[in-house]
Every structure is written in structure tokens, then in C-alpha cells.
N, C-alpha and C positions, 0 to 999 in steps of 0.2 A: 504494500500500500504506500504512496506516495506520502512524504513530507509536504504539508501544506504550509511553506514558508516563502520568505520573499523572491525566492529565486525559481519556484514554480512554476506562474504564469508567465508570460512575454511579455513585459509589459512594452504595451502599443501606443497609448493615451493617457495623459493626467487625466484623474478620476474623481480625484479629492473631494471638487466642490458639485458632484453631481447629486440631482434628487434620489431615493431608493428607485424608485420607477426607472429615469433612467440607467440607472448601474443596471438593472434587470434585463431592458431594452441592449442595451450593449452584449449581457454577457448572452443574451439570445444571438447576436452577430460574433460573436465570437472572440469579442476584445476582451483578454486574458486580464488587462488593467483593471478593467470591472470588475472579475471576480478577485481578485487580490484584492481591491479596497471595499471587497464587499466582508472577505474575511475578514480584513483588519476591523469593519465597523463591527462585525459580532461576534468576532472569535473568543472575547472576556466572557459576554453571556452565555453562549453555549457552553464553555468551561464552567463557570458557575454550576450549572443543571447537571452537568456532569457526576462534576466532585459530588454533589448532593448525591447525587443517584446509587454512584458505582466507588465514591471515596477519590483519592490522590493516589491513582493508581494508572499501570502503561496500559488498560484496556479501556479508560475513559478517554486518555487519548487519543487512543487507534479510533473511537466509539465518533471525537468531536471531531478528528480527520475525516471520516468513514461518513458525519454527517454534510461536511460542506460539498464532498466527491457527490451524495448522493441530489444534492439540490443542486449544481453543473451538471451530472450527468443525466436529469430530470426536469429541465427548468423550462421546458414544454408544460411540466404540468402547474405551475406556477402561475395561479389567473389572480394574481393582485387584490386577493378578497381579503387578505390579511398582511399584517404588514412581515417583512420577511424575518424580521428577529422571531415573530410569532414562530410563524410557518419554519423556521429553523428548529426552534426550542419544541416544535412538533414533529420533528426528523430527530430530533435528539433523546428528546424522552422515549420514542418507539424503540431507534437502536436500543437505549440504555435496558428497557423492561426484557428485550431478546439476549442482551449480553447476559444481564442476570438470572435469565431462566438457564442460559446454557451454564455459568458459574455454578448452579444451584444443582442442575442435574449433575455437571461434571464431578464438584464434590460428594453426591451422593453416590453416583459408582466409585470415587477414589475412598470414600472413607472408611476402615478394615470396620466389618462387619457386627464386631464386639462393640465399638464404640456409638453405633449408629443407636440416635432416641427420637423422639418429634420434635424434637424444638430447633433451636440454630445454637452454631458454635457460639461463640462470644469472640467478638471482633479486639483482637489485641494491637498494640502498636508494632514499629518495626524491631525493638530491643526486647518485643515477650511480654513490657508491661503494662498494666490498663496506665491509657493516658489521663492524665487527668486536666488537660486543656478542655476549657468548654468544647471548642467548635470540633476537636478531636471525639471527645466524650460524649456529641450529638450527633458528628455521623458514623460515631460506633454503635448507638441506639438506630438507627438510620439503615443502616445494613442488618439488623435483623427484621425487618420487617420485610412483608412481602412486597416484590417489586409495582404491584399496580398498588397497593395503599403506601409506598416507599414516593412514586412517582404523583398524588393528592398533596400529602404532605409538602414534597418540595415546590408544585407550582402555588399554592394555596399560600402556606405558612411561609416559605423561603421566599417565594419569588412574587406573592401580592398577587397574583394572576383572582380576577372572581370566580366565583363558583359556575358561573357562564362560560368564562372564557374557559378554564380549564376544563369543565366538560365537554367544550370545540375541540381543546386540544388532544385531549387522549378520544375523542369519539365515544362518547359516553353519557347518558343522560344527567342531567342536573341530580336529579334526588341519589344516582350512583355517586357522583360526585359526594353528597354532604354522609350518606351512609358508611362508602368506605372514609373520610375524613373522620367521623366519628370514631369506628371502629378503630381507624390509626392512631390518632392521638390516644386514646384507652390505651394501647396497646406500650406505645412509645414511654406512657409515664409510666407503667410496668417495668420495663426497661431501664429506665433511668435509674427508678430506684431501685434494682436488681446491681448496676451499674455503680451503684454511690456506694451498695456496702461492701464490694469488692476494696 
């Protein structure tokens, strides 16, 4: 998979001061500038939705690469009914929910037999021990949850998105929307305090 940095597109044209529309209009002709300053304008935000989702990890990376490749190589289907950070952070949450279903099966076949129970491991830092940084020690609660009430919470509570918008975005009706967002939050403060007496 391609590195999606400044040395990717060709750049043909300053882009800088173009409307979203136009960047769009371009990267439909093929001006590789467009899409390079289209990354530059959302590449933070998709990283954000990320880390929430999947942690500060190399498969959110490959996940917010995997998302810009999939909107250039798709940008046919792109009709301007939203605005593109939107419709990104809706390429990005889908990858994320597919990455952690395959995380979730792959360690259910890799983990030796005797250890397996119903619940989730517990999310430790790189050195073995529980972090105790909030934003570490929130999306260590954050990856126990399951990936479609994992992906409520982040556009909802993380990202301010309404209960409208984030039911556009995962394709989902409203009241699924506030049902699993209940059910998450219950779940999460379980966690937390599971989390604090470690």
C-alpha cells in the first residue's frame, strides 16, 4: 500500500486556496495537487477517528492510508451531499469497524484454547503496564468495547457529530444510534472502573 505523503501525487497546480468543491472537481481531472491538498486538509481528522477506533497503532495507519486511496480511487461516487471531511470520516469508520472485526477474529483463533473466556483481554500499554494517562486509560476502555458501539461513542462523545449525523454516517437509524450509545456508555463506565482498580 502506498505512503500517502508529499511526494505521492505530481503535483501539477497550486491548490491551497481552492473551494472543497473545486479540489473535488480537479481530483475528478486528475490533478494529483488536489488530492495532496485534499489530504493535507483532512489527514488530522481522519487520524483522530482512527486512534479513537483502533488506538496509536501501524493498522490505523495503513486503515487512514487505505481511507484517502479508497475516496481517489472512488471519487465517481462522491455527489457533494456531504461535505468531504464527513464522507471521509464515513470511509474511515467503515475500514476501522472491518479492521477490528478481523483483529477480533484473528485473536480469537490465535489465543491457546485454555485461556479463551467471553469477555476481552484488557488493553495494556507498550512496557506491560496499565497506563495511567487519561487519554491512554480511555482508549484502553475504548478497545474493549465492541467495534459498532466503539464507532457511536467516538463520533457522538469524541467527535460532537448529532445523533442524525452519525446515524448518516454509519447507515443506521436514529433510535440505533441512541440504543447502542446507551448501551456503550453503561458498558464503558464498567470498564473504567474495572480499569481504576487495577
Amino acid at each position: 500500500m502506498p505512503d500517502l505523503n508529499e511526494n505521492t501525487f505530481r503535483i501539477t497546480a497550486p491548490c491551497t486556496a481552492m473551494e472543497e468543491s473545486e479540489l473535488v472537481n480537479e481530483i475528478r481531472k486528475g490533478n494529483d495537487a488536489a488530492m495532496h491538498e485534499l489530504v493535507i486538509r483532512n489527514q488530522q481528522a481522519v487520524a483522530r477517528v482512527l486512534k479513537a477506533m483502533l488506538g496509536d497503532t501501524p493498522q490505523a495507519e495503513d486503515v487512514g492510508q487505505e481511507t484517502f486511496i479508497r475516496f481517489w480511487s472512488n471519487i465517481g461516487a462522491y455527489r457533494h451531499e456531504a461535505k468531504v471531511s464527513t464522507y471521509l470520516t464515513r470511509i474511515a469508520i467503515n475500514l476501522a469497524i472491518n479492521e477490528s472485526r478481523r483483529q477480533k477474529r484473528r485473536y480469537e483463533i490465535e489465543r491457546p484454547f485454555d485461556q479463551r473466556t467471553n469477555g476481552y483481554s484488557q488493553t495494556t500499554s507498550h512496557n506491560g503496564a496499565h497506563s495511567t494517562d487519561d487519554a491512554e486509560h480511555l482508549q484502553a476502555a475504548l478497545s474493549q468495547l465492541e467495534s459498532n458501539q466503539r464507532a457511536v461513542i467516538v463520533l457522538r462523545m469524541l467527535h460532537g457529530y448529532s445523533t442524525r449525523e452519525t446515524a448518516d454516517l454509519l447507515g443506521i437509524p436514529s433510535g440505533t444510534v441512541l440504543s447502542r450509545l446507551s448501551r456503550a456508555l453503561d458498558k464503558l463506565k464498567i470498564i473504567l472502573l474495572k480499569l481504576d482498580e487495577v
